[in-house]
N, C-alpha and C positions, 0 to 999 in steps of 0.2 A: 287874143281874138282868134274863133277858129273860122275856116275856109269855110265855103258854102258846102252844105250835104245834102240838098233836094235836087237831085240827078233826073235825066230819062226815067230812070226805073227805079223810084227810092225803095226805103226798109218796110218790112210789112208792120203790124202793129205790132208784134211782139219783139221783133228788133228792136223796133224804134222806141219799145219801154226801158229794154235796157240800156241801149246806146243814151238816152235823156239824161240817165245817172249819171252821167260822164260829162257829159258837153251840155248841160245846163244854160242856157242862155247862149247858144248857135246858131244860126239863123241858115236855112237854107235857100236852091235855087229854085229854076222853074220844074213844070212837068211832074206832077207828083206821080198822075195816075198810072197804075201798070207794072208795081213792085215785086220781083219775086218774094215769097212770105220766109220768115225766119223760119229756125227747126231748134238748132242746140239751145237758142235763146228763149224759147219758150216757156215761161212760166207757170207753176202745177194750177191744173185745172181747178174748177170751183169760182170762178174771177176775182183771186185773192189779190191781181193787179190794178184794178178796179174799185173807187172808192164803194163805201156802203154807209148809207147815209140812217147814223142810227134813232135821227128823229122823223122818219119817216112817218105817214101816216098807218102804213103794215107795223112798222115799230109800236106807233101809241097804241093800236089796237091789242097787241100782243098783250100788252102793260096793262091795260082796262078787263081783257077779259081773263086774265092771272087773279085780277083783285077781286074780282066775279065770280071766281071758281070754276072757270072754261076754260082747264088746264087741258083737256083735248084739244081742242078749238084753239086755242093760244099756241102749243107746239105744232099742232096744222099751220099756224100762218107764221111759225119760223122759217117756212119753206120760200117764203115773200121776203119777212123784215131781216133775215140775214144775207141777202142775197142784192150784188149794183145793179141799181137802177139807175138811167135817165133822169135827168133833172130839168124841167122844162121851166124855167124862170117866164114869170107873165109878162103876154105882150103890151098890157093897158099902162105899163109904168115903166120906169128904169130900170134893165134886168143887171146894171151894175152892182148893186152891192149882194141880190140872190147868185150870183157867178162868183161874186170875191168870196163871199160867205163858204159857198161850196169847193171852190178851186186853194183855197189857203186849206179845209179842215184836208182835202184831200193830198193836199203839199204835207200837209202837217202828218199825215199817215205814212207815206211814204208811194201813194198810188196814183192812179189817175182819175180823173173825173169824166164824167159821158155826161154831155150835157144838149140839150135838142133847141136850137133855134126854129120858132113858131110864130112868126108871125107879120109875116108877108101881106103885101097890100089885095085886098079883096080874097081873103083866106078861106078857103073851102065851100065858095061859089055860095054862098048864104046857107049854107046846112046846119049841121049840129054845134058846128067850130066854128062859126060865121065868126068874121071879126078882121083882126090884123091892124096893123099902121094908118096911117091917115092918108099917108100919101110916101111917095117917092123917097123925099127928103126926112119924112118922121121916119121912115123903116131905116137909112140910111145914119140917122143919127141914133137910133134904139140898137142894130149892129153893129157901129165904131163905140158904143158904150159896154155889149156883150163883150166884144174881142178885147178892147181893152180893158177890161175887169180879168181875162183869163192871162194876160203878163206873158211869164214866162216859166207858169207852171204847166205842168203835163196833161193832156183835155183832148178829148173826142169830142167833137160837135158833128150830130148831124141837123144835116140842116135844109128847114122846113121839106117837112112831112106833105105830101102830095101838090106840093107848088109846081113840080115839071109836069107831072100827069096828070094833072088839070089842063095842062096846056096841048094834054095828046087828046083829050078824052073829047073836046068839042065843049068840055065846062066853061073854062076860062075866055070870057070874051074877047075877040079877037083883038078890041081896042087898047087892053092891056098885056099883048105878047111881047110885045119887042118892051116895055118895062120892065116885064119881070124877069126874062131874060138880062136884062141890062142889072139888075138889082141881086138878083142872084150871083151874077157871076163879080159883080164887086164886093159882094159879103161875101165869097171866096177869097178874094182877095184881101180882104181888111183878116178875116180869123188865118189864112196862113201865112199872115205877114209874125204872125206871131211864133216864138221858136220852136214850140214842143207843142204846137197845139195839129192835129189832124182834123181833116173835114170830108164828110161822105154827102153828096147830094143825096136827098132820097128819090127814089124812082119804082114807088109804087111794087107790085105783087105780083104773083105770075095770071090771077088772077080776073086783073084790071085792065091791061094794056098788052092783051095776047100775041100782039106780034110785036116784037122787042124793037125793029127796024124804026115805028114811030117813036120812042123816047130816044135814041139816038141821037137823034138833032138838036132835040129842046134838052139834050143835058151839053149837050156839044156847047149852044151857045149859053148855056149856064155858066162854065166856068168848067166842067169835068175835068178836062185836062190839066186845070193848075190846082185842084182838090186831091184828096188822096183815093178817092173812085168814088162810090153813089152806094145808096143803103137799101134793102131790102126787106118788105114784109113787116114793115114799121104799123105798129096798130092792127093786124091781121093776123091773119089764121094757117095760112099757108104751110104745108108742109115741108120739113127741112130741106129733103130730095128736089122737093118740084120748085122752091126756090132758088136754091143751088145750081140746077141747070138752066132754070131763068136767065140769072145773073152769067152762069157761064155763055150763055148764048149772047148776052147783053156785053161783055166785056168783050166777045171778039169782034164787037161794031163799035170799039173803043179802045181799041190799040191795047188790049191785056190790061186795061181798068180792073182793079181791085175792088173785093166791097166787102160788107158787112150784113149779118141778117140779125132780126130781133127775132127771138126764141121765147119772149116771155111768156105767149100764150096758144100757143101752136101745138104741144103736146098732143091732144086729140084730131091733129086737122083741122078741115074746116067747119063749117058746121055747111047739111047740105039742107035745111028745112025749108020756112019759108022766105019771103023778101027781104031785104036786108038782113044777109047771114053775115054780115062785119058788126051790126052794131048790137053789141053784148048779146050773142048765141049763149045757149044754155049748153051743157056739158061739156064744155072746154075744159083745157088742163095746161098748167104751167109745162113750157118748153124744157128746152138743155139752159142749164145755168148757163150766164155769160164766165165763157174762155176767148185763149186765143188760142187754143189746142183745137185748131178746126180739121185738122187733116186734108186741107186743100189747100193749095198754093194763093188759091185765087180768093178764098174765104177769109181776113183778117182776125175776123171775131164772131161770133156769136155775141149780139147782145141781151138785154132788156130793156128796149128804148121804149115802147109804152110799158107804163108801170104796173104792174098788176093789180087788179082789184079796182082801179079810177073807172069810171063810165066809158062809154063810146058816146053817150048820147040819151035823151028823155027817150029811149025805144024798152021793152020790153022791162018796163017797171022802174028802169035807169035815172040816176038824177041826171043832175046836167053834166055836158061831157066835160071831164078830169077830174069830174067831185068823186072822192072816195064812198066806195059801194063796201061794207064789209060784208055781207053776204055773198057776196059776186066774187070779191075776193077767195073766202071761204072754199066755195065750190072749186074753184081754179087747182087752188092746194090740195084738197082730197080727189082731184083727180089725176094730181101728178102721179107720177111712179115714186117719184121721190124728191 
């Protein structure tokens, strides 16, 4: 049996990939957030530590438009289907066995899985993502079903996507603050009860919530401190730079909290046209692959936590939000660099 390893200031992600190989079922202590970041341990870029889920709907596309003879078009969106994405198991049902499912193939690879908990009671104030749990106790029993489907395999969870900044923003009604705070910071605690698994609250975009001081508190009583820090630019546009100093602004109002930014569609910036420049902007472009080669102490990862090519929403010709767009997709990839 090994000693507790969740310190003051635990391992950054790319540590904590390699050290997992080793002490496989370890369990550590309190205080995650605020880790210096590994360096010799660092894994080669491209996020070959990171599973890659090859039935992806970028995958099937790839497959349908080879048999089509849209072998342009089809090596355009190897730029998506070979490349980890987020896996957001539905919140309408038991996301146990889409977790086991995802968490064993990526046991069974040798990698880790990034997987996004969504769905928090009264979830994106009745907008495009309208939806979530039923209540308290359903969210509570749909997260002790999550976490424990993830064991004591290797797993990034970030977890629900604008649940704290809803609570900056004046969305979330005031009558369910002190729950979701309270539900938040116990599905902190249910997923890093678990040995190898890391958790990033998200906290919105530099964007959204201009002065970093208001999300401070509502991550504070989230649970931030016993998470491994809070995620960034999750579903957004945001530039690497102006994210980056966000979060570093945001981390010194949390004792050198750690975090992570999603990269998956940010390549061109934002889009600056008209209202609603988040929900599926036209000439965007795929981000930095997900690494952990961030070059900042404070930056864990780079991910792909929304998956490219799914909707934001019925906006701008869009289906419904997370249904796969392969047009949308398409565009994303031919504007990458690469």
């Amino acid at each position: 049996m090994c000693g507790p390893l969740r310190s003051p200031r635990p391992l950054g992600v790319a540590a904590f990939l390699l050290l997992t190989v080793f002490v496989l079922g370890c369990s550590s202590g309190d205080g995650r957030a605020g880790a210096p970041a590994g360096d010799s341990t660092e894994p080669a870029a491209g996020g070959g530590e990171f599973w890659v889920d090859p039935d992806s709907p970028a995958a099937r596309q790839v497959a349908t438009w080879e048999r089509a003879g849209r072998e342009e078009d089809a090596e355009l969106l190897r730029r998506i289907s070979e490349r980890p994405m987020a896996t957001w198991p539905p919140g309408e049902e038991d996301p146990g066995p889409r977790v086991r499912t995802v968490t064993e193939a990526a046991t069974e690879a040798g990698r880790t899985a990034v997987l996004v908990a969504y769905n928090i009671p009264h979830r994106d104030c009745g907008q495009y993502s309208q939806g979530g749990a039923a209540g308290a106790e359903a969210y509570e029993r749909w997260i002790g079903s999550f976490a424990e489907a993830i064991g004591t395999a290797r797993a990034i969870v970030v977890l629900e996507p604008d649940a704290v900044p809803h609570t900056a923003d004046g969305c979330t009604d005031r009558m369910y603050l002190t729950e979701r705070f309270d539900l938040l910071a116990s599905a902190v605690e249910a997923l890093t009860a678990q040995p190898n698994t890391r958790v990033y609250l998200d906290a919105g975009n530099p964007s959204w919530i201009a002065d970093p001081d208001r999300l401070a508190d509502a991550l504070t009583r989230s649970g931030v401190a016993r998470a491994d820090g809070f995620a960034l630019n999750v579903a957004n546009f945001q530039t690497l730079d102006a994210s980056a100093a966000y979060g570093r602004d945001l981390s010194s109002l949390l004792g050198g909290a750690h975090f992570v930014i999603d990269t998956s569609r940010n390549g061109n910036g934002p889009y600056e046209g008209d209202a609603e420049p988040w929900c599926n902007p036209p000439g965007r472009a795929l981000g930095t692959p997900p690494t952990t080669e961030t070059g900042d102490p404070l930056v864990d990862a780079y991910l792909w936590i929304k998956r490219p090519g799914e909707s934001d929403g019925e906006c701008r010709g869009g289906p419904r939000a997370g249904r796969w767009w392969p047009e949308y997709a398409l565009d994303l990839a031919r504007n990458a660099d690469a």
